[in-house]
NUKE-855174 format. One record per residue: x, y, z of N, C-alpha, C in turn; residue in one letter. Coordinates in Angstrom, 1 decimal, padded with zeros to 4 digits. Layout:
% NUKE-855174
[tigu [X, Y, Z], [X, Y, Z], [X, Y, Z], 'A']
...
% end
This chain:
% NUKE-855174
[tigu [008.4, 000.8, 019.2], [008.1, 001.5, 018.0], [009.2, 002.5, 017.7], 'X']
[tigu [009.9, 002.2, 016.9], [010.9, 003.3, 016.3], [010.3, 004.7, 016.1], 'X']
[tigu [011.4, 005.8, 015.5], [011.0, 007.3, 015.2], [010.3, 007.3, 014.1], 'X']
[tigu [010.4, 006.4, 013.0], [010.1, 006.3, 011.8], [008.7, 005.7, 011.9], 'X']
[tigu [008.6, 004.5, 012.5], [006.8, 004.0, 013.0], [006.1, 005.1, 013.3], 'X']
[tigu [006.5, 005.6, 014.3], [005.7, 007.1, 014.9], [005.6, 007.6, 014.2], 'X']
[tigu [006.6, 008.8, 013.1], [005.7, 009.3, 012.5], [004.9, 009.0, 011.7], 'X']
[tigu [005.3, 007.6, 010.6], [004.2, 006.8, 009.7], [002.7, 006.9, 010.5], 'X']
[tigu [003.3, 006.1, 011.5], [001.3, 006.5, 012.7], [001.2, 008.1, 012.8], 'X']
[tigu [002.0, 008.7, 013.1], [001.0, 010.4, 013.2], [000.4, 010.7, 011.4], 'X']
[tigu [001.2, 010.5, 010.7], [001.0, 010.8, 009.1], [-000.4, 010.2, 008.8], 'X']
[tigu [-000.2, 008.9, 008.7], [-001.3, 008.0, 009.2], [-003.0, 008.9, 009.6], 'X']
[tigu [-002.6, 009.0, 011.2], [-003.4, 009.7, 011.8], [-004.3, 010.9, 010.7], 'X']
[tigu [-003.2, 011.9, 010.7], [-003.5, 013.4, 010.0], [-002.2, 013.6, 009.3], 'X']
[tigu [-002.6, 014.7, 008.0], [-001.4, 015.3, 007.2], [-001.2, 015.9, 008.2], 'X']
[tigu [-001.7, 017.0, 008.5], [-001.7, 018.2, 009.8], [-001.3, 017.2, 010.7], 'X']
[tigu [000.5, 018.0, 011.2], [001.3, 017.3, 012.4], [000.4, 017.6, 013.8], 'X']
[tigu [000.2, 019.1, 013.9], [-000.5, 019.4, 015.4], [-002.0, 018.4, 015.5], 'X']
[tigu [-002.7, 018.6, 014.8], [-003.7, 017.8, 014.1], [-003.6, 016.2, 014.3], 'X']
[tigu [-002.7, 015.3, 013.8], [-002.4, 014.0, 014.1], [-001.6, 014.0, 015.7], 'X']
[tigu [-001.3, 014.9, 016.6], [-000.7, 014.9, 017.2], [-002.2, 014.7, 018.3], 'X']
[tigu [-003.3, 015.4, 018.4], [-004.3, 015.7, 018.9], [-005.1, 014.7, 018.5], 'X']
[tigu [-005.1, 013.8, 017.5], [-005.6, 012.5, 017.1], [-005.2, 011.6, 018.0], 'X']
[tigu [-003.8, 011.5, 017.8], [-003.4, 010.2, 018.9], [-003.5, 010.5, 020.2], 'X']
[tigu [-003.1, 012.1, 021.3], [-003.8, 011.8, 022.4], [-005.4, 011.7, 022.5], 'X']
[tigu [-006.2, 011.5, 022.1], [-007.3, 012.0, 021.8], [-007.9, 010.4, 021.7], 'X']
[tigu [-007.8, 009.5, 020.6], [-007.4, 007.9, 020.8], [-007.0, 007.1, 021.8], 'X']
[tigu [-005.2, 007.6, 022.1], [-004.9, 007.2, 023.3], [-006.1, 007.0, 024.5], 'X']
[tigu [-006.1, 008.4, 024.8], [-007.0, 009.0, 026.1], [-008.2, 007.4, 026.0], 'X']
[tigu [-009.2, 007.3, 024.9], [-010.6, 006.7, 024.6], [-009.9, 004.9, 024.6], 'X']
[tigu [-008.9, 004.9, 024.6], [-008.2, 003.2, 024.9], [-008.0, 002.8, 026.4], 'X']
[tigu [-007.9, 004.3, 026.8], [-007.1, 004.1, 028.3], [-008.6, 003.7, 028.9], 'X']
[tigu [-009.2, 004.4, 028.8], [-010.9, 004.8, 029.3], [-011.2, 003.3, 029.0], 'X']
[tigu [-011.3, 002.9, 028.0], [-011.8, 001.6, 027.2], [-011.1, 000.4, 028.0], 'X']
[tigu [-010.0, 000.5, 028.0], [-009.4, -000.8, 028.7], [-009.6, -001.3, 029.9], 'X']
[tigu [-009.8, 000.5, 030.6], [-009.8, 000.4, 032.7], [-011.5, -000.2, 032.4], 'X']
[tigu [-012.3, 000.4, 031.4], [-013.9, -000.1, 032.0], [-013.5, -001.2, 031.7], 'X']
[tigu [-013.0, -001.9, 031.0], [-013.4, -003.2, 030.8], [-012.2, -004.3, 031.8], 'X']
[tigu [-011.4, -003.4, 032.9], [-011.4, -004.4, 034.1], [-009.8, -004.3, 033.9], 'X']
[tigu [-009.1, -004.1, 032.9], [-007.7, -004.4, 032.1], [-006.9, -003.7, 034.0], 'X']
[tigu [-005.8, -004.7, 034.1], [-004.9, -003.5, 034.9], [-003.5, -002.3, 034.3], 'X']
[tigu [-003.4, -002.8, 032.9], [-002.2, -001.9, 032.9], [-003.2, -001.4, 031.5], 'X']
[tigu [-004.4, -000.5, 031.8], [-004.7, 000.1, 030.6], [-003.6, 000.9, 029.3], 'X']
[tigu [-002.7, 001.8, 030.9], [-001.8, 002.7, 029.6], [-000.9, 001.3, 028.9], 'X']
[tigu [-000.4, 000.8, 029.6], [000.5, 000.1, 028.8], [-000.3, -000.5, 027.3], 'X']
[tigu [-001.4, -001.6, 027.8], [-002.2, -001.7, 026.6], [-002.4, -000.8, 025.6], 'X']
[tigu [-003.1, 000.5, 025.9], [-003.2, 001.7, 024.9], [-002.2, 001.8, 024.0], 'X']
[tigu [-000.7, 001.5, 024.5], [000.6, 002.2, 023.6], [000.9, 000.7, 022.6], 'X']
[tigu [000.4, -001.0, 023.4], [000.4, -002.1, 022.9], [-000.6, -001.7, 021.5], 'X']
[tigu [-001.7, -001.0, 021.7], [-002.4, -001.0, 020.4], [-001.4, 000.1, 019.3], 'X']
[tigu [-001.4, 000.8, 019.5], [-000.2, 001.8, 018.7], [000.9, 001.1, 018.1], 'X']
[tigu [001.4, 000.5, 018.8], [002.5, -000.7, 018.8], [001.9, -001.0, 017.6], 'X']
[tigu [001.4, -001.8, 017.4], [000.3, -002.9, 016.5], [000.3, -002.3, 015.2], 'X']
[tigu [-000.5, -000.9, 015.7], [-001.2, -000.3, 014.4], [-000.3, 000.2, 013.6], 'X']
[tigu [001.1, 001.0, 014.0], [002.2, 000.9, 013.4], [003.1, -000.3, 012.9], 'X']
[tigu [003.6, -001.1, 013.6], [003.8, -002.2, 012.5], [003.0, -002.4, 011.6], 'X']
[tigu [001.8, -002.2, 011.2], [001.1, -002.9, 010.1], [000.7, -002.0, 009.2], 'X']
[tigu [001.5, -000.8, 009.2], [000.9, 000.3, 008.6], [001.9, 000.4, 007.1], 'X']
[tigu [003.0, -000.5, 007.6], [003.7, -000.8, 006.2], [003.1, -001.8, 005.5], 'X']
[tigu [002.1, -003.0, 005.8], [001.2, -003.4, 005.0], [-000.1, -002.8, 004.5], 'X']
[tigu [-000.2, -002.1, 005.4], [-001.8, -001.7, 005.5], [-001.2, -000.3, 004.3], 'X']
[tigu [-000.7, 000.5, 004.4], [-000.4, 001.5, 003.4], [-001.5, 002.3, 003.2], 'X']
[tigu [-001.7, 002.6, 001.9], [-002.5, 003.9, 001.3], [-004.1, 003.4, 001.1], 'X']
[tigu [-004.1, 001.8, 001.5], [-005.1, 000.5, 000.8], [-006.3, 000.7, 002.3], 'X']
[tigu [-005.9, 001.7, 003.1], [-007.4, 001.5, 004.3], [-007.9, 002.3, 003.7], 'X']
[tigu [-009.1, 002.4, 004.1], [-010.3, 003.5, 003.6], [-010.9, 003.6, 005.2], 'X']
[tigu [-011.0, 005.1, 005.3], [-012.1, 004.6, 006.9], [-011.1, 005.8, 008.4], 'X']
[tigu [-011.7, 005.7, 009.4], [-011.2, 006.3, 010.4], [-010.3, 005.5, 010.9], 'X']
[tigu [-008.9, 006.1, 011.5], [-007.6, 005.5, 011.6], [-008.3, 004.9, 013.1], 'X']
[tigu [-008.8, 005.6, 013.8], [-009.6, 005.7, 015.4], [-010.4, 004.6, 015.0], 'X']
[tigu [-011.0, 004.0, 014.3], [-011.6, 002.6, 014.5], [-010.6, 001.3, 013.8], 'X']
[tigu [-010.0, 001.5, 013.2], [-008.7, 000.3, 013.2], [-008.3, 000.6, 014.3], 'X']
[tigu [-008.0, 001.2, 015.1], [-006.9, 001.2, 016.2], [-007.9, 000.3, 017.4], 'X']
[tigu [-009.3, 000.8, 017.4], [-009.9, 000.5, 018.4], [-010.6, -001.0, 017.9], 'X']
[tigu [-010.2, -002.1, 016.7], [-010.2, -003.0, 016.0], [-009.6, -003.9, 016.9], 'X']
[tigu [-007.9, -003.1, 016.8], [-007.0, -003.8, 017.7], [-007.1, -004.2, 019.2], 'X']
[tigu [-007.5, -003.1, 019.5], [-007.9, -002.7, 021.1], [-008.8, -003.8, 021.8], 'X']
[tigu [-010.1, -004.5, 020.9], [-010.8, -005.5, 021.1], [-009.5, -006.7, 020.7], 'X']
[tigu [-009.2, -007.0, 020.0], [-008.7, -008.0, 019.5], [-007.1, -008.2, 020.7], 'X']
[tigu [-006.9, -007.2, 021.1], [-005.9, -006.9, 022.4], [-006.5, -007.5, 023.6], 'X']
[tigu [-008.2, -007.1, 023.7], [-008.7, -007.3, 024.8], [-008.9, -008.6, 025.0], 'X']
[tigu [-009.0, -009.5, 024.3], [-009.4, -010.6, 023.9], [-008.1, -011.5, 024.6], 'X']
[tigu [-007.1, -011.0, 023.8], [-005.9, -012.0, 024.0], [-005.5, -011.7, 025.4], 'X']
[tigu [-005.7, -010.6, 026.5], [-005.7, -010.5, 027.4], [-006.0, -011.4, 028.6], 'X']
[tigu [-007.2, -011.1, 028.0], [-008.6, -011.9, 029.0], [-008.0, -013.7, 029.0], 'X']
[tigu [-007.9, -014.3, 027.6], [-007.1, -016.1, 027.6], [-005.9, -015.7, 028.2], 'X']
[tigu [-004.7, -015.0, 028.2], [-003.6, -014.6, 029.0], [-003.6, -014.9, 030.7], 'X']
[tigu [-004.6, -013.9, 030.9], [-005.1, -013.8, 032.3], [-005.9, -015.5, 033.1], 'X']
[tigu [-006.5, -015.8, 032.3], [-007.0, -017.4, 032.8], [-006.0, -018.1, 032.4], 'X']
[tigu [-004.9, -018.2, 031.6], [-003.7, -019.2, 031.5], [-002.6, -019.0, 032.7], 'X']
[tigu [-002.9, -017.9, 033.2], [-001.9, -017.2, 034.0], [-001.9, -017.4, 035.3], 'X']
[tigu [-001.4, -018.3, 036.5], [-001.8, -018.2, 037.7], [-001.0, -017.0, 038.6], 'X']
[tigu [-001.6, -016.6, 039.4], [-000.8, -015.3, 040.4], [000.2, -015.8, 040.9], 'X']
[tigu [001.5, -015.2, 041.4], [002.4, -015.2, 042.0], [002.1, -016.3, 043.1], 'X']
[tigu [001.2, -015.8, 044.0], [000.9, -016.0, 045.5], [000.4, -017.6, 045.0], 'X']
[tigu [-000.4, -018.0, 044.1], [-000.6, -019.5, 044.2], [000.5, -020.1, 043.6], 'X']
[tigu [001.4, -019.7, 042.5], [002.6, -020.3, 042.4], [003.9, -020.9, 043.1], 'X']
[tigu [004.2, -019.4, 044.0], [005.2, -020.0, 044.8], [004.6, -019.3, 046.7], 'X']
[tigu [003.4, -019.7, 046.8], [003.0, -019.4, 048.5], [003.8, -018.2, 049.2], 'X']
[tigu [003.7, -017.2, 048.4], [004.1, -016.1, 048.2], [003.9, -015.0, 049.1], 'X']
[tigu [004.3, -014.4, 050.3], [003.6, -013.6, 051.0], [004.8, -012.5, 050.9], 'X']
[tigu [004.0, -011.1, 050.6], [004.9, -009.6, 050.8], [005.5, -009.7, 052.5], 'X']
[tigu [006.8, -009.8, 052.3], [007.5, -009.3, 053.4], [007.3, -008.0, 054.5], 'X']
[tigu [007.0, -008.4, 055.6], [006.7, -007.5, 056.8], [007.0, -007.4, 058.2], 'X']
[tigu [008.8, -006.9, 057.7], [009.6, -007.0, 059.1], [009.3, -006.3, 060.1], 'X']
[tigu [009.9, -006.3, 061.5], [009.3, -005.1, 062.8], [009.9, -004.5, 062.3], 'X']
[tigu [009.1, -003.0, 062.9], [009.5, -001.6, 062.3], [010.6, -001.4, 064.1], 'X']
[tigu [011.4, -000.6, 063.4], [012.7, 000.1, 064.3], [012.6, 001.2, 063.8], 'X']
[tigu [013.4, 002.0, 064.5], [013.4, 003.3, 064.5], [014.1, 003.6, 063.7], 'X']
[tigu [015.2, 003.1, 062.8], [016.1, 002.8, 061.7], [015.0, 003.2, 060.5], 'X']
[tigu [015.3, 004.4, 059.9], [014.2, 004.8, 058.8], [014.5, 003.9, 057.6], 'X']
[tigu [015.6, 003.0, 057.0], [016.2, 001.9, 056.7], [014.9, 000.5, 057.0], 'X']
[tigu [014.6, 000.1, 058.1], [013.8, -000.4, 058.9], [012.7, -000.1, 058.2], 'X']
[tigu [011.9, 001.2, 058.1], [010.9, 001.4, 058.0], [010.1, 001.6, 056.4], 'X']
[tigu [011.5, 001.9, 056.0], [011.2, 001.9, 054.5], [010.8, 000.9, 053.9], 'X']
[tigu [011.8, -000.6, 054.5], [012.1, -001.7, 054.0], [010.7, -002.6, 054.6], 'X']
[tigu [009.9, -001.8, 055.9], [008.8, -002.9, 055.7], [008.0, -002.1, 055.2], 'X']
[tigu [007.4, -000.7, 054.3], [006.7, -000.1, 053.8], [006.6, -001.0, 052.5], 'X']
[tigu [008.1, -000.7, 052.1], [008.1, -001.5, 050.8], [007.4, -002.7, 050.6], 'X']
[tigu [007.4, -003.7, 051.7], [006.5, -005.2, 051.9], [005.5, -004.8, 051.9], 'X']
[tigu [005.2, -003.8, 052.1], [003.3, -003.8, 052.5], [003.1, -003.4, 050.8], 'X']
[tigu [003.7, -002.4, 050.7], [003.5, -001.6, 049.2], [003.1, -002.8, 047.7], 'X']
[tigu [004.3, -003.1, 048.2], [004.9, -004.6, 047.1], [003.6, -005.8, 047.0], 'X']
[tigu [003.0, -005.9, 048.6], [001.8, -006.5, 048.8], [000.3, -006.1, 048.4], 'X']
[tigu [000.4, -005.0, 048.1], [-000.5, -004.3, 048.2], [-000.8, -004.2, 046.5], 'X']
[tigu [000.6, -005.0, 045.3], [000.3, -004.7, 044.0], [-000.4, -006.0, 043.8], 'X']
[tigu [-001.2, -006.1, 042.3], [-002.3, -006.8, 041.6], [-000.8, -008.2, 041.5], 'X']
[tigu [-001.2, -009.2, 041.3], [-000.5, -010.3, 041.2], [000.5, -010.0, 040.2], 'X']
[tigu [-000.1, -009.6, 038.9], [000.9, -009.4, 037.3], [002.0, -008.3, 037.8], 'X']
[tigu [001.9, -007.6, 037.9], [002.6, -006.0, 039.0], [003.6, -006.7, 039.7], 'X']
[tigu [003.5, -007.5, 040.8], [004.2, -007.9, 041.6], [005.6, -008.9, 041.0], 'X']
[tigu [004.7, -009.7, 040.0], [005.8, -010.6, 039.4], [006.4, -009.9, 038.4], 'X']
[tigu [005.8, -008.7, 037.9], [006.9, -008.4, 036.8], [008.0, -007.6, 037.2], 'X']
[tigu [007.7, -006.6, 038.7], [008.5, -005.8, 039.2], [009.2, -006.9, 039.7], 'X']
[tigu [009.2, -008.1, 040.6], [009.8, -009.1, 041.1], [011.2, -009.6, 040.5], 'X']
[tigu [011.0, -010.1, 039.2], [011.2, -010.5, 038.3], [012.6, -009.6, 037.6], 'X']
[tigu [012.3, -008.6, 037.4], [012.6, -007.3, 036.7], [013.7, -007.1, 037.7], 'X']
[tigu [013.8, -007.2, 038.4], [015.0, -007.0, 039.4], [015.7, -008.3, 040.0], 'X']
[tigu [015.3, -009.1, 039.7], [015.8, -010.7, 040.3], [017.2, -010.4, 040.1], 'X']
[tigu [017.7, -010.1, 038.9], [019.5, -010.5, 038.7], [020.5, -009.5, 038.7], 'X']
[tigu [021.8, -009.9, 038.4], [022.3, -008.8, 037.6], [023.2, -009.4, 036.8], 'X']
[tigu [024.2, -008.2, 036.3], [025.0, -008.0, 035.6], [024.2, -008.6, 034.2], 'X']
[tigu [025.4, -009.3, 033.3], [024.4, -010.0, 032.0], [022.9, -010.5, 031.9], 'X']
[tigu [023.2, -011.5, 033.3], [022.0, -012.2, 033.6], [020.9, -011.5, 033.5], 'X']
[tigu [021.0, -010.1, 034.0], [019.5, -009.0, 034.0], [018.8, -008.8, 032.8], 'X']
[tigu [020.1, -008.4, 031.6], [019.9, -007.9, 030.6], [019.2, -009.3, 029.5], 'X']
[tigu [019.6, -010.2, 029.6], [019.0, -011.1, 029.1], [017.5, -011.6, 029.6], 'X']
[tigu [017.5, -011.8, 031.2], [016.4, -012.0, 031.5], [015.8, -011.0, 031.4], 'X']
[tigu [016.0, -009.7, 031.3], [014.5, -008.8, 031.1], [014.3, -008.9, 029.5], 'X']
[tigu [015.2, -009.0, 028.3], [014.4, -009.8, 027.2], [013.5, -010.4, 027.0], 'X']
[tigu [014.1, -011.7, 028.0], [012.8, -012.8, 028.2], [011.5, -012.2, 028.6], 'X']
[tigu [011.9, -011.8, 029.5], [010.5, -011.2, 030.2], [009.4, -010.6, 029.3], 'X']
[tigu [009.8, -009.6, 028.5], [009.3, -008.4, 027.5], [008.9, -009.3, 026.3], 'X']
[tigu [009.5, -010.5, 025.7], [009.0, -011.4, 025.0], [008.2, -012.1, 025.6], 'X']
[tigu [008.1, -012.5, 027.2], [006.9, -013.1, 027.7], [005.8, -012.5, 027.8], 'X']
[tigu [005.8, -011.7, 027.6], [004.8, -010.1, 028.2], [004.0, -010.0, 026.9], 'X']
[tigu [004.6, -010.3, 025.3], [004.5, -010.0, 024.3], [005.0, -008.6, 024.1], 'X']
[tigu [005.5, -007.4, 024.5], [006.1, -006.5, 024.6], [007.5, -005.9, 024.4], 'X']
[tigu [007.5, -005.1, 023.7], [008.6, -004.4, 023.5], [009.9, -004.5, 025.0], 'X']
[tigu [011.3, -004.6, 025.0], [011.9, -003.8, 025.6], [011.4, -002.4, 026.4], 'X']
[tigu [011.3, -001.5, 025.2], [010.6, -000.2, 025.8], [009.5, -000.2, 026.9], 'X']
[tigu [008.5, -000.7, 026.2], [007.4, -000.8, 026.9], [007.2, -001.2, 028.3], 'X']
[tigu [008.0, -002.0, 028.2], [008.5, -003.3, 029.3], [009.1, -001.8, 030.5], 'X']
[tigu [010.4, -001.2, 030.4], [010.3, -000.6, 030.4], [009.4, 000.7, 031.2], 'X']
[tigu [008.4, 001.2, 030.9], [007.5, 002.1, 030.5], [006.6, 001.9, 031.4], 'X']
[tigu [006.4, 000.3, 031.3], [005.3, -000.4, 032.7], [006.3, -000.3, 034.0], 'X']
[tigu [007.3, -000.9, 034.2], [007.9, -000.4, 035.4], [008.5, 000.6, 036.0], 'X']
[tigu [008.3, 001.5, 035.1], [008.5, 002.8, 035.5], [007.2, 003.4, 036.5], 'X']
[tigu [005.8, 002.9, 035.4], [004.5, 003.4, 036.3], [004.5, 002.3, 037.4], 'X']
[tigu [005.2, 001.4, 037.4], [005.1, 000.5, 038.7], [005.9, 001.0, 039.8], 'X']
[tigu [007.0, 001.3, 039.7], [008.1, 002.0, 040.4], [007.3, 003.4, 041.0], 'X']
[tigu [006.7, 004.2, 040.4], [006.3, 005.5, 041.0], [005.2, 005.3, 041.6], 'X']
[tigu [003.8, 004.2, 041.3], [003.1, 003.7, 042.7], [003.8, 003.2, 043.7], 'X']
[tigu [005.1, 002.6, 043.3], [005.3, 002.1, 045.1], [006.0, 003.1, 045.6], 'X']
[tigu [006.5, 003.7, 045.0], [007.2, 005.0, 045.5], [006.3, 006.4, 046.3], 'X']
[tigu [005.1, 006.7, 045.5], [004.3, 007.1, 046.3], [003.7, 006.3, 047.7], 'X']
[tigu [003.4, 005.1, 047.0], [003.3, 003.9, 048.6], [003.6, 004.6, 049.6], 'X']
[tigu [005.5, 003.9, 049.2], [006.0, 004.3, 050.7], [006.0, 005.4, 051.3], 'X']
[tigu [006.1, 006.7, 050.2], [006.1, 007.7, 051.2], [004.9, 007.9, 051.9], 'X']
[tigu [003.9, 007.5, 051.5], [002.8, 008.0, 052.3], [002.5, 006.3, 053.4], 'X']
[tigu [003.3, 005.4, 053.3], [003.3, 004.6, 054.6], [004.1, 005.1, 055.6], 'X']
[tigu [005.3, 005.8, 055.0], [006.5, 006.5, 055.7], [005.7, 007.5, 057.1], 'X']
[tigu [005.2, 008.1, 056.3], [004.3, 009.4, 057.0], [003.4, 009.1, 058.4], 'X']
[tigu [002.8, 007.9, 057.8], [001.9, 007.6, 058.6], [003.0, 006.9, 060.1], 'X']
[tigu [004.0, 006.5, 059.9], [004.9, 006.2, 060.8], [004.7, 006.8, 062.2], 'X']
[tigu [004.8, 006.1, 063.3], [005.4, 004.7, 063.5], [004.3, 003.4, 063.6], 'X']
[tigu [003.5, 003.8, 063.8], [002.3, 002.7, 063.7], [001.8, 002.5, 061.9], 'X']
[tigu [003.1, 002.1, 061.4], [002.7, 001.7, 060.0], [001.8, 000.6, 060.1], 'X']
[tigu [001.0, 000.0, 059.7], [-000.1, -001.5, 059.0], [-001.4, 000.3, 059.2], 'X']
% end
């Protein structure tokens, strides 16, 4: 979503900027809630997927809605959930694709060593979609990265950004991971 989407969605939201600003966390928050009950794993990401949505279409949709901005969005949010759920059954996990097991070298006294099998456990320890996208997301480099994380973000149906945004909240659970497998050291499992 560009700067210009955003604000159209806060405008959207409320004339009152503080006011629209307290609308969309306020939304947000009731998507995130909405998504996790109903089983979703990357609720935030979904939440910002409906925002996504609701701003692109706000150059169609225009001055012509009548009604609370909070129930279009939450319109989307079912109609998001939906495409999720057929996503998820077209989708096989990592581990039945390619007999996939998180890496779990012997630990040495080499904190190198110990990081690197934290990380296996950590890495094992993510939901199947998690694993292949951070997997994935780091497979290449140079050009090759940059194009295949396009792909990716087009396979995902997602933005760049977003794309983005989810591996960031992927990156700081395994990061928390390890530190607290680190700790528990030397008898990490």
């Amino acid at each position: 979503m560009t700067q210009d989407e955003f604000d159209r969605l806060l405008a959207w939201l409320d004339e009152d900027p503080e006011e629209a600003g307290r609308k969309y966390e306020d939304i947000r928050q009731s998507l995130v809630k909405l998504f996790t009950w109903r089983g979703c794993l990357d609720a935030e990401g979904l939440a910002d997927e409906v925002f996504d949505r609701a701003a692109a279409r706000l150059s169609t949709l225009g001055s012509d809605y009548v009604g609370d901005p909070a129930h279009y969005c939450y319109g989307i949010a079912k109609n998001l959930f939906h495409e999720c759920r057929r996503n998820m059954k077209a989708q096989a996990s990592l581990d039945e694709v390619a007999g996939l097991t998180a890496p779990t070298p012997e630990v040495t006294e080499d904190d190198s060593d110990l990081e690197h099998e934290c990380l296996g456990l950590c890495v094992g320890k993510l939901d199947a979609g998690s694993r292949e996208l951070i997997l994935a997301y780091y497979a290449l480099e140079g050009r090759d990265k940059i194009e295949a994380r396009k792909a990716l973000a087009q396979r995902f149906g997602i933005s760049i950004n977003n794309l983005r945004v989810r591996l960031y909240r992927i990156r700081a659970g395994l990061e928390k991971c390890i530190r607290e497998c680190a700790e528990k050291a030397p008898g990490v499992k």
